[in-house]
Backbone as CSV, one residue per row, in Angstrom:
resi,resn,N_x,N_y,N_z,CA_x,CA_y,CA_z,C_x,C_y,C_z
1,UNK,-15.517,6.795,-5.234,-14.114,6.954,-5.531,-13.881,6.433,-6.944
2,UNK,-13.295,7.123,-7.560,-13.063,6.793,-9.365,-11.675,5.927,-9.062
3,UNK,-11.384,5.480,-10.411,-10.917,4.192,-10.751,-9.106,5.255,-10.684
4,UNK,-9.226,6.450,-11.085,-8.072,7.267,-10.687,-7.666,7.347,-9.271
5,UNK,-8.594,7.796,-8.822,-8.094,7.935,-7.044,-7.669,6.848,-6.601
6,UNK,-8.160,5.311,-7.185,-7.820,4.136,-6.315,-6.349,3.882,-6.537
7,UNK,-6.071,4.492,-8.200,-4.570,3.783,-8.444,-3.781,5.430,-7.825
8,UNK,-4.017,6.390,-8.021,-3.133,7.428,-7.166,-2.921,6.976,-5.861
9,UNK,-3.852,6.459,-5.130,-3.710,6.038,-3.496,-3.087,4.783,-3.483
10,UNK,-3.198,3.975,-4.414,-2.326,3.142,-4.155,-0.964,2.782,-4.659
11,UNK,-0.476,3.739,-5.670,0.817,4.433,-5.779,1.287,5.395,-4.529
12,UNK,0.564,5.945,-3.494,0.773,6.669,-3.064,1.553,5.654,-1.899
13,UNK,0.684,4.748,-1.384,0.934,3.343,-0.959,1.982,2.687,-0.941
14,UNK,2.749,2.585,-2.287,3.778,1.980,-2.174,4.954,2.283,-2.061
15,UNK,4.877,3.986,-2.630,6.117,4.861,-2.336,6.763,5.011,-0.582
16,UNK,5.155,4.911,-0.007,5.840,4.879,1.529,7.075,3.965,1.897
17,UNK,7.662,3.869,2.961,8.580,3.058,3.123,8.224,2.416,3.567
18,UNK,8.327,0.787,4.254,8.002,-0.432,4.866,8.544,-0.472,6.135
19,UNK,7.565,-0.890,7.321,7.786,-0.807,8.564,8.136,-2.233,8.667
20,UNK,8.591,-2.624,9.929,9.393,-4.066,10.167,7.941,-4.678,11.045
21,UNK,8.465,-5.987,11.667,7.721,-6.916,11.779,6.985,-6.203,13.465
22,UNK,7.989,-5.480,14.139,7.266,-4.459,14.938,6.772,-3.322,15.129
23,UNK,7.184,-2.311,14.109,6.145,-1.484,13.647,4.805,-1.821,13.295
24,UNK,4.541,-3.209,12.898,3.952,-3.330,12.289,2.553,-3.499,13.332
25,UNK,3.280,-4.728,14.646,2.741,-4.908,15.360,2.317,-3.752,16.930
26,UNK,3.051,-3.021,16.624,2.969,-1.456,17.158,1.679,-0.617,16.659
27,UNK,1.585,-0.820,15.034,0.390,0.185,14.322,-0.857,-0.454,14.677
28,UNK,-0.980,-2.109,14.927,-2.019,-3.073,14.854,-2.553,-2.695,16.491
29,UNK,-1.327,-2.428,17.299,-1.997,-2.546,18.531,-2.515,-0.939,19.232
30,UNK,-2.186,0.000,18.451,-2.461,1.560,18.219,-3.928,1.164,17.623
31,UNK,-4.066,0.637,16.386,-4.906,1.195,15.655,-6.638,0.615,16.227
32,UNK,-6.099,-0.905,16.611,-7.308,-1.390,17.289,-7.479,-1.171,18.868
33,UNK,-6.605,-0.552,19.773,-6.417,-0.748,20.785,-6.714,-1.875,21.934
34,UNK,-5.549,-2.700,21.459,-5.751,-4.308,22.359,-3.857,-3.291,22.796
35,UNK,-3.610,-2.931,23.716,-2.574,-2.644,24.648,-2.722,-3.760,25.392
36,UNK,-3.585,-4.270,25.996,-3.228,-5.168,26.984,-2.696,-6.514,26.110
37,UNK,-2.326,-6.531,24.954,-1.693,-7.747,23.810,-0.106,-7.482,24.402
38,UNK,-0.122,-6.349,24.857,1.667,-6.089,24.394,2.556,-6.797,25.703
39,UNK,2.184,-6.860,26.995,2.872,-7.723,28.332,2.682,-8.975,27.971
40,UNK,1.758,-9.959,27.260,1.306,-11.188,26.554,2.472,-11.169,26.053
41,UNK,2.300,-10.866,24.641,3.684,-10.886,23.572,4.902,-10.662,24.052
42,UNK,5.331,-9.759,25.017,6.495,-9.420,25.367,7.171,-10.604,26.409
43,UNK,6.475,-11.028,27.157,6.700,-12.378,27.701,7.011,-13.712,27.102
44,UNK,6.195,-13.456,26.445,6.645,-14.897,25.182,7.627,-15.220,24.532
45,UNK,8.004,-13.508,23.713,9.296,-13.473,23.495,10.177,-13.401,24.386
46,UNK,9.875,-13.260,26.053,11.284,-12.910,26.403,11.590,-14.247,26.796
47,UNK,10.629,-15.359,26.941,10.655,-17.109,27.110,11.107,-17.369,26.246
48,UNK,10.741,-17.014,24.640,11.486,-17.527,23.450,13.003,-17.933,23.711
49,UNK,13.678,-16.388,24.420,14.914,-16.180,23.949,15.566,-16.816,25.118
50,UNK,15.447,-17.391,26.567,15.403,-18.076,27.464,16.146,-19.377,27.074
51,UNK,14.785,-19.976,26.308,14.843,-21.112,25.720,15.917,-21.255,24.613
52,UNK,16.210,-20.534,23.825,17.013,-20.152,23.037,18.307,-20.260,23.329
53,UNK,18.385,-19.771,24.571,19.775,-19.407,25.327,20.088,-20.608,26.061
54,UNK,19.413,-21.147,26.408,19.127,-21.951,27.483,20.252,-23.521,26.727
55,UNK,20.379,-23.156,25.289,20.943,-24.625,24.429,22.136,-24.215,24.565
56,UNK,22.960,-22.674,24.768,24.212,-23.027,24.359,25.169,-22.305,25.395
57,UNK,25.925,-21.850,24.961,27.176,-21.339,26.276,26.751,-20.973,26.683
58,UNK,25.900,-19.967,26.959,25.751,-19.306,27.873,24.215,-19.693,29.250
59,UNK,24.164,-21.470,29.194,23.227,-21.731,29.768,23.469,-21.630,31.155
60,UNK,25.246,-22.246,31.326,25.270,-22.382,33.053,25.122,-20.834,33.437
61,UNK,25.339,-19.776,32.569,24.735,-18.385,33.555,23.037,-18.196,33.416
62,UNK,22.926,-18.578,32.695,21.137,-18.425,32.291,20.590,-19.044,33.864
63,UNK,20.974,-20.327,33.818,20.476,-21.239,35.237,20.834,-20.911,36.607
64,UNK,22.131,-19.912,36.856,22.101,-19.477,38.288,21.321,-18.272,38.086
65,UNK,20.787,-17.602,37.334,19.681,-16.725,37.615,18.589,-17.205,38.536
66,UNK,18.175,-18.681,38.010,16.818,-18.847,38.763,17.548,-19.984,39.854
């Protein structure tokens, strides 16, 4: 590959648009195929936001859930 093709491809590169922090993690788990990452992660975050919730008004409904 010549020293042209590297900077065309990587102009080509930057013109694309930018995917977010889950696209991102969407392409990673497509491209290598670890699917079984995504019920892991999705749990974690949904504890994150639990916990999250869990500090302010809306805790006494958070707690008659469980």
């Amino acid at each position: 590959m010549s020293e042209s093709d590297e900077k065309d491809d990587f102009l080509a590169k930057s013109n694309e648009s930018r995917s977010g922090l889950g696209g991102e993690f969407f392409d990673f788990l497509k491209d290598n195929k670890k699917w079984w990452l995504a019920p892991i992660i999705i749990s974690i975050v949904g504890l994150g936001i639990l916990v999250m919730l869990g500090g302010t008004a809306a805790a006494p409904f958070i707690y008659t859930l469980f």
